[in-house]
N, CA, C and O of each residue as an XYZ file, in Angstrom:
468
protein
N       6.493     -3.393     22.754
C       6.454     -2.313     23.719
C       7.740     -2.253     24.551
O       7.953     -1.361     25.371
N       8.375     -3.014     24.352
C       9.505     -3.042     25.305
C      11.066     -2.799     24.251
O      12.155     -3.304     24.522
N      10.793     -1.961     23.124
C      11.692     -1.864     22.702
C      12.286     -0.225     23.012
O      11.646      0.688     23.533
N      13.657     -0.190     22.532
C      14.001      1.031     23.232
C      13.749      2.470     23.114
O      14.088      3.351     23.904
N      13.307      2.546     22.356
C      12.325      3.864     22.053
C      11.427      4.353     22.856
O      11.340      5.466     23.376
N      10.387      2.898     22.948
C       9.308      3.207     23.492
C       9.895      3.515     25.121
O       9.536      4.530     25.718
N      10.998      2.332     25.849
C      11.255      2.701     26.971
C      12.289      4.134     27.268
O      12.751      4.563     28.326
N      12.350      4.380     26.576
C      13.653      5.579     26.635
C      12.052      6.819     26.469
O      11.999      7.674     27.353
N      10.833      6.841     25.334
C       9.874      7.744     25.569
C       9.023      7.537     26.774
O       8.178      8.428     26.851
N       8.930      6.360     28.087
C       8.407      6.421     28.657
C       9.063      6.982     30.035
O       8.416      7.462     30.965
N      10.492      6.826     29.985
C      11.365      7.203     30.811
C      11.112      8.624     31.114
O      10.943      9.068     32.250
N      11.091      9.573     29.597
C      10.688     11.133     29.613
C       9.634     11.691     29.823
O       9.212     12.778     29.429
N       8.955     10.501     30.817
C       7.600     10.965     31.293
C       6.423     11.174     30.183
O       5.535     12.011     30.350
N       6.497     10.368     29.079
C       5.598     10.761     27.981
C       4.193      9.619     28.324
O       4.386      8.409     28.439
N       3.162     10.090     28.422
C       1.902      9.397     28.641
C       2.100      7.857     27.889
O       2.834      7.588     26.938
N       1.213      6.975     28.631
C       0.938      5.959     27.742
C       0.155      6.165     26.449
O       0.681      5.786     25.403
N      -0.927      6.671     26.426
C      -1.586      7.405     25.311
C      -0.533      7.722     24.025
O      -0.474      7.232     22.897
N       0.118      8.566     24.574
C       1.282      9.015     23.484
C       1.833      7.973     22.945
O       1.532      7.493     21.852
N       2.791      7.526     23.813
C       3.613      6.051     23.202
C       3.042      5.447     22.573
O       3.730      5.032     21.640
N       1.673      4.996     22.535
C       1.043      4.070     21.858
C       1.050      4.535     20.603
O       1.657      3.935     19.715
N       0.309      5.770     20.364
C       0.093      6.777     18.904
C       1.228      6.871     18.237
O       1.266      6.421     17.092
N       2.640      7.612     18.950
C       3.668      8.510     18.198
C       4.376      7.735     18.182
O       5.095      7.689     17.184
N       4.584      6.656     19.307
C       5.723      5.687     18.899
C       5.462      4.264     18.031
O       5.942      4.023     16.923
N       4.611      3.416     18.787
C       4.014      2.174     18.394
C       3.614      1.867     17.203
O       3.929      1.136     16.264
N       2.760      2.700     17.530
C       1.294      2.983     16.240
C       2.524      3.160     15.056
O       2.877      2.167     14.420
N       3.026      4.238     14.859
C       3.846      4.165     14.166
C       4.885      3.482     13.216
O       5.197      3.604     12.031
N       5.222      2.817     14.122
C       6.364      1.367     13.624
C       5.112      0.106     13.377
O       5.504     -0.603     12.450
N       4.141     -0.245     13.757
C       3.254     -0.698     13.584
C       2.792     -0.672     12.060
O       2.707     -1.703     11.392
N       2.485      0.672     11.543
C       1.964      1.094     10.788
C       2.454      0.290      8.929
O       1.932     -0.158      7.908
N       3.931      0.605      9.623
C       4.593     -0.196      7.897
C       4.389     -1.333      7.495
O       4.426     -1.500      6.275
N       4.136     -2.374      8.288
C       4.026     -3.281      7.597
C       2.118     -3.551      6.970
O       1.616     -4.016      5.947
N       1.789     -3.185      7.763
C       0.186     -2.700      7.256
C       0.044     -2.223      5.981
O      -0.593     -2.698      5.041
N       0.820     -1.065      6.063
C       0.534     -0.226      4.898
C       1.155     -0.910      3.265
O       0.741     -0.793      2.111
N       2.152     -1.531      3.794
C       2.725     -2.642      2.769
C       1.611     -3.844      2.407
O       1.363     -4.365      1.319
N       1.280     -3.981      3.167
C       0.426     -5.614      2.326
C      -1.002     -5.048      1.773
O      -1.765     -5.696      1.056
N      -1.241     -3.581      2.289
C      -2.354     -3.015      1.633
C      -2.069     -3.019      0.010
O      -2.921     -3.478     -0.750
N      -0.763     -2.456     -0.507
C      -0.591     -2.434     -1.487
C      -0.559     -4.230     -2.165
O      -1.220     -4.771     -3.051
N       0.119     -4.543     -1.597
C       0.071     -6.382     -1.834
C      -1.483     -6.773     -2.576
O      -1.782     -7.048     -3.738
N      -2.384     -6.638     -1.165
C      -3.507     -6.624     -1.064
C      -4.675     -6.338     -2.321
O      -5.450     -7.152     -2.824
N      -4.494     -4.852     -2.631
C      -4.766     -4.159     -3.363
C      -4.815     -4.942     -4.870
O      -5.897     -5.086     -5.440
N      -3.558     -5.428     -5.457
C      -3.680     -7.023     -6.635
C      -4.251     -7.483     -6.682
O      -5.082     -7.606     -7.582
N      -4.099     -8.188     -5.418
C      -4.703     -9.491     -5.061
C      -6.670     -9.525     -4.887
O      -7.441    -10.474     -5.031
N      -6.942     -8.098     -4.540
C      -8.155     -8.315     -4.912
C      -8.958     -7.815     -6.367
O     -10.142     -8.000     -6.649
N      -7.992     -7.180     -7.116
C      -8.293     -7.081     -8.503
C      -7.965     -8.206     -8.698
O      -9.095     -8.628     -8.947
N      -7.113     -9.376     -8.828
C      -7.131    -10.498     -9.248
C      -8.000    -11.437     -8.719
O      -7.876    -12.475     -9.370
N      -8.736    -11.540     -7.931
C      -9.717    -12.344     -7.498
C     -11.285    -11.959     -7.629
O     -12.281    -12.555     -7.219
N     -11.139    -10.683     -8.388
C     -12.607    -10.236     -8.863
C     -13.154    -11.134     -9.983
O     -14.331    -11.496     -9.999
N     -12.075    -11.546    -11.106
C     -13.287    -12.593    -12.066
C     -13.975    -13.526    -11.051
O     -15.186    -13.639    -10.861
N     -12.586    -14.414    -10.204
C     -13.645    -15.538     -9.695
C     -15.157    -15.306     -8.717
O     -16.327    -15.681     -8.630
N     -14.218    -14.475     -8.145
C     -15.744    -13.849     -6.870
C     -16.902    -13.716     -7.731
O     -17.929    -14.390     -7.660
N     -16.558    -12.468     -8.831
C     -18.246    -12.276     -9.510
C     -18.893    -13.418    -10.459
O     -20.065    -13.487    -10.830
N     -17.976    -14.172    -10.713
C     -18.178    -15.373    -11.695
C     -19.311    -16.347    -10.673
O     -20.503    -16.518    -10.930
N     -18.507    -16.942     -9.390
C     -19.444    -17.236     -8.294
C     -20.835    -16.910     -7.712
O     -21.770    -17.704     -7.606
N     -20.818    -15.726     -7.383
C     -21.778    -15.022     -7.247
C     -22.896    -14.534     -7.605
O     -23.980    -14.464     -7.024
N     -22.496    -14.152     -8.760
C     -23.095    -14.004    -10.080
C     -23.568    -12.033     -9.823
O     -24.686    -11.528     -9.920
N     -22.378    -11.422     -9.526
C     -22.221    -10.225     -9.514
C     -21.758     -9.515    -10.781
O     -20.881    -10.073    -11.440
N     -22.341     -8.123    -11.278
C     -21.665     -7.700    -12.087
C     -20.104     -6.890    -11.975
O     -20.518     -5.987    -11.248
N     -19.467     -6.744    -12.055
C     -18.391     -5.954    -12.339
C     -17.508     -6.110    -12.983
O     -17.880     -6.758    -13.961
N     -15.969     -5.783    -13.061
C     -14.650     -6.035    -14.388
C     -14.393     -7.228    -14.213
O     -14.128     -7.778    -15.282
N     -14.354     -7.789    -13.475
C     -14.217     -8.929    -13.682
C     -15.306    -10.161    -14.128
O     -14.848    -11.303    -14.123
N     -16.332    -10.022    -14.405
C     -17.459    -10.519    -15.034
C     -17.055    -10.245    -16.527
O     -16.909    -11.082    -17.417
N     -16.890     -8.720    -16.606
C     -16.863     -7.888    -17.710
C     -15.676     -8.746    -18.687
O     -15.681     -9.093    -19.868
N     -14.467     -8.923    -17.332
C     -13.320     -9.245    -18.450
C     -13.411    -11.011    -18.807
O     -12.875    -11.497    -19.803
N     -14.157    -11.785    -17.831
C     -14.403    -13.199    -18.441
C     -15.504    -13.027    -19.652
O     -15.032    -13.451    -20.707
N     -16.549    -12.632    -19.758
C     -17.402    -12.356    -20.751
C     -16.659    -11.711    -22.217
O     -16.794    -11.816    -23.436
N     -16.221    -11.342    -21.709
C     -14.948    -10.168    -23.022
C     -13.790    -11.648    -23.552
O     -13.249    -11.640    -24.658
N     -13.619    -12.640    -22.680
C     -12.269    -13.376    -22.949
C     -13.028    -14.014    -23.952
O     -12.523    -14.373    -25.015
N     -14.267    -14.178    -23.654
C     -14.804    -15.762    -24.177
C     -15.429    -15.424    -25.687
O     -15.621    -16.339    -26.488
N     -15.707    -14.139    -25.983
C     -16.269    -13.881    -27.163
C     -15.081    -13.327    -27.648
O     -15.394    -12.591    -28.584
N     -13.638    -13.314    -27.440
C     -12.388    -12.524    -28.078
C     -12.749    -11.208    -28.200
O     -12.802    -11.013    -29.414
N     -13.035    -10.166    -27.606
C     -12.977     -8.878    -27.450
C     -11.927     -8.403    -26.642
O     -11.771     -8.195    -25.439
N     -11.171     -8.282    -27.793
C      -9.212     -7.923    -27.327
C      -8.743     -6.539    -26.738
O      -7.712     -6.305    -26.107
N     -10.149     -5.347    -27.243
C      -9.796     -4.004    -26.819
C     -10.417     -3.988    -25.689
O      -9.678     -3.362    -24.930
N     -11.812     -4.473    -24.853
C     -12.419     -4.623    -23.708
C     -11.264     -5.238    -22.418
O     -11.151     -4.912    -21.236
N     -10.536     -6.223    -23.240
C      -9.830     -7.203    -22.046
C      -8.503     -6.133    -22.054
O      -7.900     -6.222    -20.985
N      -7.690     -4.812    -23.301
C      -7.040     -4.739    -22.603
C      -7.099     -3.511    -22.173
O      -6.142     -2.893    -21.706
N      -8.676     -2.926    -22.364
C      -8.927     -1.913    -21.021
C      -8.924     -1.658    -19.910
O      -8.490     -0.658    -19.337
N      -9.545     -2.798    -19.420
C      -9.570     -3.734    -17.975
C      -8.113     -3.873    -17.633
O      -7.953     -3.482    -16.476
N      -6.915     -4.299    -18.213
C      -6.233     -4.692    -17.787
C      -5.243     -3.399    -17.622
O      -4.418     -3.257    -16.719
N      -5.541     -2.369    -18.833
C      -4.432     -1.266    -18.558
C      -5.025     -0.728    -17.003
O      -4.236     -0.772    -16.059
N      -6.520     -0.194    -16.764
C      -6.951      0.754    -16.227
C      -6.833      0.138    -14.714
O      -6.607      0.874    -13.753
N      -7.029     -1.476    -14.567
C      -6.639     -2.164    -13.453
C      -4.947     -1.516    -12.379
O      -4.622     -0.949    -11.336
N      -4.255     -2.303    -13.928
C      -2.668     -1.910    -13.824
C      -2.353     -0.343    -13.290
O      -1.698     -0.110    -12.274
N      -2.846      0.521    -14.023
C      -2.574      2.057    -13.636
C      -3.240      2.466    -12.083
O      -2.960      3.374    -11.300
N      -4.237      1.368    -12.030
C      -4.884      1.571    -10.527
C      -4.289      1.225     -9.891
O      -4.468      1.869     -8.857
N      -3.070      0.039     -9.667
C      -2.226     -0.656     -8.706
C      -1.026      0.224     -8.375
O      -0.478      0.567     -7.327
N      -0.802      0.490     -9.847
C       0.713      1.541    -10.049
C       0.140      2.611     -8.967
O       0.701      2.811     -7.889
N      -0.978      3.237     -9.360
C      -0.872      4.627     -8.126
C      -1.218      4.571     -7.054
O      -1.185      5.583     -6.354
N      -1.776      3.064     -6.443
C      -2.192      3.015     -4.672
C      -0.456      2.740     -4.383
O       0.257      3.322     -3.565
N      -0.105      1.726     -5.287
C       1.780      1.332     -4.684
C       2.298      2.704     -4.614
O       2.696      2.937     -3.472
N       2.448      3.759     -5.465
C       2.911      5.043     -5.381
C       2.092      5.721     -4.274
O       2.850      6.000     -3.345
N       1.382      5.928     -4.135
C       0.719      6.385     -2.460
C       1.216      6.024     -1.194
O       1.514      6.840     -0.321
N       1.332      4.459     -1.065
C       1.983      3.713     -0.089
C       3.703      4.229     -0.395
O       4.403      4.355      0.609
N       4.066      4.391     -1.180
C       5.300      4.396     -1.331
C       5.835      5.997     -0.640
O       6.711      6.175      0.207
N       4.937      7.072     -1.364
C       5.037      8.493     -0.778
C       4.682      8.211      0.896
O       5.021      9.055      1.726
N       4.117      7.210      1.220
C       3.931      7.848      2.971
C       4.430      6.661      3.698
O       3.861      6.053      4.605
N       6.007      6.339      2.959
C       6.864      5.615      4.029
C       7.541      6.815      4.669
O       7.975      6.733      5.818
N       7.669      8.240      3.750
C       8.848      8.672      4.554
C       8.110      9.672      5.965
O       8.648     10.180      6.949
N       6.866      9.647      5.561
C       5.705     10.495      6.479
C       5.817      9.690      7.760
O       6.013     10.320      8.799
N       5.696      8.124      7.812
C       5.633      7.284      8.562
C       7.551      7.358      9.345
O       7.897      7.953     10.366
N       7.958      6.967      8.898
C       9.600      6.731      9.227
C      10.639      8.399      8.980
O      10.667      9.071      7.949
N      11.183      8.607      9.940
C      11.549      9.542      9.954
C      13.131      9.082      9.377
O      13.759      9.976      8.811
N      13.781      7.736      9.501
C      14.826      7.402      9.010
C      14.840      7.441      7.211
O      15.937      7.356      6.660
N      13.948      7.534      6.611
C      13.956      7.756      5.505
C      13.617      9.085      5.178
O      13.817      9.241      3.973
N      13.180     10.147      5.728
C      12.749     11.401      5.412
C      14.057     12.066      5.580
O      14.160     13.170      5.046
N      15.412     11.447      6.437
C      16.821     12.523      6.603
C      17.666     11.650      5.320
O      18.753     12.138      5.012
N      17.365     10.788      4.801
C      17.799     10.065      3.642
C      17.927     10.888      2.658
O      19.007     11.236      2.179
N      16.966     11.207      2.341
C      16.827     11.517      0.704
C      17.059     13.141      0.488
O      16.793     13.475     -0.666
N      17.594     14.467      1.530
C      18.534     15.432      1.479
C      20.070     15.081      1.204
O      20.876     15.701      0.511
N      20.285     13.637      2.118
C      21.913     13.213      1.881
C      22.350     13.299      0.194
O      22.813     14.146     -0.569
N      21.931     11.980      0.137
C      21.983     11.109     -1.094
C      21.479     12.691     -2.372
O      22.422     12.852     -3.147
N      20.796     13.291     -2.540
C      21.194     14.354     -3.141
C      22.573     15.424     -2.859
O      23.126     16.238     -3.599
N      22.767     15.106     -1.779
C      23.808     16.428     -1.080
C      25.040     15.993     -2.019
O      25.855     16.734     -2.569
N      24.931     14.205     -2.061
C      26.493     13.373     -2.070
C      26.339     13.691     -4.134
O      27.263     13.725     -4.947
N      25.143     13.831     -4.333
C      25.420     13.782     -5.765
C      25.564     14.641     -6.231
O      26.066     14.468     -7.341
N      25.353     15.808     -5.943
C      25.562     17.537     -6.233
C      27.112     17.507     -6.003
O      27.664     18.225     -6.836
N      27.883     16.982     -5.248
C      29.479     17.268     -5.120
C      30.210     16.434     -5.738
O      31.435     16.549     -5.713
């Protein structure tokens, strides 16, 4: 809270309310939104053991049961449809860095401008 943004937006008379939301919240927000994607792996990869434990059904039940009898097209269904699920939450997170950060949203007009000339 005491960085200069926030004191330079509180200087301009902008509510605490505000600062918290438009400024804070904000810069706050990225690293969150990053380990979601992290995250996001990490709990497709920890679904065999959980349901194995538990004794829950889901893909990961599906894909230890599939390893153990060699059913090679089951395990690499699971694994494409997993994979394509990670690929498009990381591409989600990835589209709303520049929503989040306004230093990357005046980026990417340049860097075209510089390659057009």
């Amino acid at each position: 809270m005491s960085e200069p943004f926030i004191v330079t937006a509180r200087t301009r008379g902008v509510g605490t309310t505000a600062v918290l939301v438009r400024h804070a919240l904000r810069h706050a927000l990225m690293p969150v939104i990053t380990l979601t994607g992290w995250m996001t792996g990490a709990f497709l990869s920890g679904a065999v053991v959980i349901e194995n434990v538990f004794s829950r059904q889901g893909l990961g039940r599906l894909v230890a049961g599939a390893i153990d009898v060699r059913d090679f097209p089951v395990v690499s269904g699971v694994v494409l449809i997993s994979a394509v699920f990670f690929v498009v939450v990381n591409a989600l997170i990835d589209a709303l860095f520049p929503l989040l950060d306004p230093r990357l949203r005046d980026q990417a007009p340049k860097a075209v401008a510089r390659g057009a000339r």
